[in-house]
N, C-alpha and C positions, 0 to 999 in steps of 0.2 A: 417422633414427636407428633401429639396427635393437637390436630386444631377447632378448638371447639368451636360449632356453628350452630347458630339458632334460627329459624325460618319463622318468618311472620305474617299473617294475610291480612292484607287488605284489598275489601271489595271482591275480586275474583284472581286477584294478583299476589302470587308467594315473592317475598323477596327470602335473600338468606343474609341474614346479618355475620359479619367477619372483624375480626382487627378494631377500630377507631368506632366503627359502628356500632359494634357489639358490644363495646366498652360505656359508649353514651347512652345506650340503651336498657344496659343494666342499672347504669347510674342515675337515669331517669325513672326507670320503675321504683328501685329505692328509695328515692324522692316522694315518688307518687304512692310510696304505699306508708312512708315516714306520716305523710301527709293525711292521709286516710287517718290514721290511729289517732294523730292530734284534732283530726273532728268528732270522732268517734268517741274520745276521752271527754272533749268537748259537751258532747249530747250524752253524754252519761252524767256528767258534773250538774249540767241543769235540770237534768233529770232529777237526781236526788236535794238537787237543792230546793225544787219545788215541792217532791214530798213530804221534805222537812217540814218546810213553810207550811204546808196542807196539815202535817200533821200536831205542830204546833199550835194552827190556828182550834183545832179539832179538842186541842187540851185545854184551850181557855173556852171552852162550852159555845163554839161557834157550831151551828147546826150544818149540814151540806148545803143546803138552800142560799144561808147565810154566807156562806165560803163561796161558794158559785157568784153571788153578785158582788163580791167584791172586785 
């Protein structure tokens, strides 16, 4: 049976993650990358919501100028 290990640096120091660690550590990253994509989904959503808005405004004959001081 072979035991899978992962080593991590921090600073100048290797630890090797095992067992309970390695577990938490996986479970954590998952987390942290769950998390990434829900902000990322985030700033994509507002992104095109503003385009919208921009290019909506842009159809009722609002100039750039116009849309900028609002």
């Amino acid at each position: 049976m072979t035991t899978q290990k992962t080593n991590i640096q921090i600073g100048d120091k290797v630890f090797e993650l095992t067992g309970e660690d390695l577990t938490a550590f996986k479970a954590q990253r998952t987390k942290d990358q769950a998390k990434g994509k829900a902000i990322q989904a985030e700033i994509d959503a507002r992104v095109a919501a503003r385009e919208s808005a921009l290019a909506k405004l842009a159809a009722l004959g609002l100039t750039e100028a116009e849309i900028q001081a609002l």
